[in-house]
N, C-alpha and C positions, 0 to 999 in steps of 0.2 A: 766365159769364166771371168767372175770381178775380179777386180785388183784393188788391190788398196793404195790408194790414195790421200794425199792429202789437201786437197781443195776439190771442189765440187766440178765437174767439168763445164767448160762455158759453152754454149750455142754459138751456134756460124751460119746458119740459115734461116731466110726471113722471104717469105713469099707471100704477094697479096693480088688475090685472085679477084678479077672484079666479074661477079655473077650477073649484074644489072646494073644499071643505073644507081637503084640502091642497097644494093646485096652487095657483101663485100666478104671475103673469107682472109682470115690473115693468119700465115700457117707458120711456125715458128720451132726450130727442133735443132738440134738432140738436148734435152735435159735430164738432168740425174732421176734417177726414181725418186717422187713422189716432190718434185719441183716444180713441175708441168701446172699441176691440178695449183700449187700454192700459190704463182704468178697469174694464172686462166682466173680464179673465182673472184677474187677483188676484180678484177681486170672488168669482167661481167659487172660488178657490180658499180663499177664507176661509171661505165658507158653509159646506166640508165641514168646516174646524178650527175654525174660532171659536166656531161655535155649542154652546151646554151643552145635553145629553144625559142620560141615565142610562143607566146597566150591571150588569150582575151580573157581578161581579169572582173572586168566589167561590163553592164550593157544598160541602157537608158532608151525606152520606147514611149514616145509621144503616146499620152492617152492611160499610160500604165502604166498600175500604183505600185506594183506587186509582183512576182516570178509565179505565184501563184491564180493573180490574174486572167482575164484575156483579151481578144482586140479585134475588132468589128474588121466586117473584111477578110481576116486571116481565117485558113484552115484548120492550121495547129492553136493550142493555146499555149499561155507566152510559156510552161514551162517545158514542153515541147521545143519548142523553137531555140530554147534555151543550150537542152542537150542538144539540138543539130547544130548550133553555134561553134559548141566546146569541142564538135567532130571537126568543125575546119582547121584546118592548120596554117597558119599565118605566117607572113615571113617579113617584117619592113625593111622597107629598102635604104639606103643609105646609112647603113648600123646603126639607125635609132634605137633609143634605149624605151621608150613610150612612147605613143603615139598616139592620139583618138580622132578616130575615124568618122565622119557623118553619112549615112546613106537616107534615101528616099525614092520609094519605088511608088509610083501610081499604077490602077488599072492592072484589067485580070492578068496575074504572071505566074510561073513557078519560079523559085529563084535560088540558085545552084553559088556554087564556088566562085566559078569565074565574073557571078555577077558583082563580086564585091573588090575584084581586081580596079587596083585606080594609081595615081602616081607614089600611093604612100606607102603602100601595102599589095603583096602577092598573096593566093591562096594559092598551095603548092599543092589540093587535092581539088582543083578545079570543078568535078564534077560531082562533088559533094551538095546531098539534097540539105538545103534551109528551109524552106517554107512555101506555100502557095496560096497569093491573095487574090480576091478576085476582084470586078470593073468599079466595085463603090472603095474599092482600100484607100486608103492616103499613110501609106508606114513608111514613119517617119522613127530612124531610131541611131545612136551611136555607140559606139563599141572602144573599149580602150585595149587596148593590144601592145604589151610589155616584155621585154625580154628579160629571160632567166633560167636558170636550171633547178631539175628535179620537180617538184610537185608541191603547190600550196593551196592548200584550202581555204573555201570560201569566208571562212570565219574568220580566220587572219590578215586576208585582205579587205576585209568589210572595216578594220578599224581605221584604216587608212584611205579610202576610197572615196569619192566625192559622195556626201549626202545621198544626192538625186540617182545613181547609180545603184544597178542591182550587182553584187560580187556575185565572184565563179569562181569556183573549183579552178585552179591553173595548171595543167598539166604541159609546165615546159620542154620535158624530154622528147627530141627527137628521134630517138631510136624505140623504134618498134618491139624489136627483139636481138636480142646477143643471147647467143649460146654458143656452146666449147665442148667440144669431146677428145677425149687425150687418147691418143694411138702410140702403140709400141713403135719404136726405130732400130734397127742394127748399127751401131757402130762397132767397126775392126768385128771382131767377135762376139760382144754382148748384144743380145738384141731385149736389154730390157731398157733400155734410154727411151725416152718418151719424146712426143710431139702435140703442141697443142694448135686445134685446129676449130678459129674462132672464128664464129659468122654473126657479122653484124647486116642489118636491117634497120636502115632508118627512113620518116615519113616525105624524103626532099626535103623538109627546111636547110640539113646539110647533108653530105654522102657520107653512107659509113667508111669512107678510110679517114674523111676530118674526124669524125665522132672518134676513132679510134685514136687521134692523136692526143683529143681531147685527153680520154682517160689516163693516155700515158705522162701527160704533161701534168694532170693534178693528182695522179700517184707519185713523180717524184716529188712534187711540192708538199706534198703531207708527207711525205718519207723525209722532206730536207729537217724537218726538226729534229730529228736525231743525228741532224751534225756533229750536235754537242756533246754526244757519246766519244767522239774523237779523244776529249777529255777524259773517258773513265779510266783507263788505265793507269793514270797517274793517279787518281783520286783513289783510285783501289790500294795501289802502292800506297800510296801516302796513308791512308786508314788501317794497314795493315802494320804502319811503322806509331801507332796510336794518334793520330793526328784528323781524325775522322769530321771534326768540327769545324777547322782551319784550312782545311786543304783548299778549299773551293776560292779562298782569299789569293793564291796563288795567279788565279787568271784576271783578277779583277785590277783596272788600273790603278797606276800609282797617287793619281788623283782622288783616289778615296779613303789613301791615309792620313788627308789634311792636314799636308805640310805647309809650310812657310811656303812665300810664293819665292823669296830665295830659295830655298830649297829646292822645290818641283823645278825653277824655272832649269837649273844645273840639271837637274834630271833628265827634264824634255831636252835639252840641247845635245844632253848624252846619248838620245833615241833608246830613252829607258820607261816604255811603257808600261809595262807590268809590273806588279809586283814579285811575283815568282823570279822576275831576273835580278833584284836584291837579294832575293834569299839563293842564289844560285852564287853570289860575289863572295871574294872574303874581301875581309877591310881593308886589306893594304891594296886590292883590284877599287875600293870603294873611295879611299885617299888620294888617290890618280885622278879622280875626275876635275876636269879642270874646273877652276872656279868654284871650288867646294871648302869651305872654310869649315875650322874648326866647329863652329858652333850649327850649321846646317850639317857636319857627320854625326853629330851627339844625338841632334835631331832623330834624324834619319838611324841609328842604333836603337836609340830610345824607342821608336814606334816599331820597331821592327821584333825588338823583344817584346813588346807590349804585346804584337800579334801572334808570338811563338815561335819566330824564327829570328833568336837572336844571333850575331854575326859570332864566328869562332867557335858554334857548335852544328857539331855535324845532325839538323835536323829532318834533314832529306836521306838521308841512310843509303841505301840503293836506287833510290829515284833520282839521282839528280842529272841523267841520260836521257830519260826518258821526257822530263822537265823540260828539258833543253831543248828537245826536239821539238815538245808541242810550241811551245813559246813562238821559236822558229817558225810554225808553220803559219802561227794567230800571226805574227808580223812579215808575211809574205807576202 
């Protein structure tokens, strides 16, 4: 049976099942109905953007003009080689940010993942097929292998990329696959609370519980710009008391009334940054500041009316609690 409530109930369980190496299940429950699914689908969706990666961006083979080319010796033609290239998955060592690699294989070979392992760079799918040349080859070619997230095409990187280089397609995500499926939970009585139960998959560049930290770390960073919402509720107040134009001047420092540097300086010594905490004073709280001369209050009246909050009328109506608090918190 529901009940009515007034806030949303919170989760208290967090379990993270490690299926493999890189399978990772992260199970997370009880949430309200229809919570589950609203925290799971971004969630998926960041795993495949936010998370850092590496790519080979470009590549440069002795002999060849072109992707569409080909190369004496070689099996494949280069743009074969190409797509086997963009199969390896790269990793540099010591968190370089770029990197470019030089390889050179003589004599008949086939040559897989591990052959391009060296002190700058891992291939974390080792036995990934590259190409096979044979006793007359001399290939000779380099690779630039960059770190990033999500996916950029060739064309975007072709504007920036050395001349002599051919660009690639860069697909930085290391995560293979995330998906989520939301299951009912019983709490006390109700068994319609939800649980989501997310499995990531990623290629070894990192394991999916980093990938997963990833996403949570750049969901709260793109959620932290709505800090500033902290602020509507005054600005509401304030727009509802006709003030809709002026209110936002409330948070902005008292440096952008361009006072006298007598003026401000009494102000800052008074630990009076904003504006909002003059319009919060009356005059005779404004008179008391020490070292405040006759001619720096007239000041300070005059710009204060100018901006709509002149002192001895009550232009905050009901807001001036709520004022007081944000102020409070902006200088804590």
């Amino acid at each position: 049976m529901r009940k009515i409530t007034t806030s949303a109930y919170m989760p208290t369980e967090i379990e993270v099942v490690n299926v493999s190496e890189n399978v990772a299940k992260i199970i997370a429950y009880p949430f309200e109905t229809g919570y589950a699914v609203t925290l799971a689908h971004p969630l998926r969706r960041l795993l495949y953007t936010s998370t850092v990666g590496f790519a080979p961006t470009g590549v440069k083979i002795e002999g060849v003009a072109h992707e569409f080319d080909s190369m004496r010796g070689m099996l494949e033609d280069v743009t074969l080689f190409i797509i086997n290239l963009k199969n390896l998955r790269f990793k540099l060592k010591n968190n370089s940010q770029r990197e470019v690699i030089e390889y050179n294989f003589k004599g008949s070979k086939e040559i897989i993942g591990s052959d391009l392992n060296n002190d700058i760079v891992e291939i974390v799918n080792p036995d990934a097929y590259l190409a096979t040349i044979n006793e007359d080859a001399d290939f000779k070619f380099s690779v630039i292998v960059e770190k990033g997230i999500g996916y950029v095409p060739s064309e975007e990187i072709r504007d920036y990329i050395e001349a002599d280089y051919i660009a690639l397609d860069a697909f930085f995500t290391p995560v293979k696959k995330a998906v989520y499926e939301i299951e009912n939970v019983l709490v006390e009585d109700n068994p319609d609370y939800e649980k989501i139960v997310l499995t990531v998959t990623t290629d070894g560049q990192v394991g999916p519980v980093e990938a997963f930290k990833h996403s949570i770390e750049a969901m709260y960073k793109q959620m932290s710009v709505f800090n500033n919402v902290l602020n509507i509720d005054v600005n509401v107040a304030l727009s509802i008391s006709g003030r809709s134009n002026e209110h936002s001047k409330l948070f902005e420092s008292v440096e952008n009334l361009n006072l006298s540097a007598r003026s401000f300086n009494c102000l800052d010594k008074a630990e009076i940054r904003y504006i909002g905490e003059l319009a919060l004073m009356e005059e005779s709280e404004l008179k008391e500041l020490k070292n405040l001369g006759k001619k720096s209050l007239d000041e300070i009246k005059a710009v204060m009316a100018e901006i709509g909050y002149p002192f001895g009328e009550n232009t905050l109506g009901d807001s001036k609690e709520m004022l007081r608090k944000k102020i409070a918190e902006l200088k804590s």
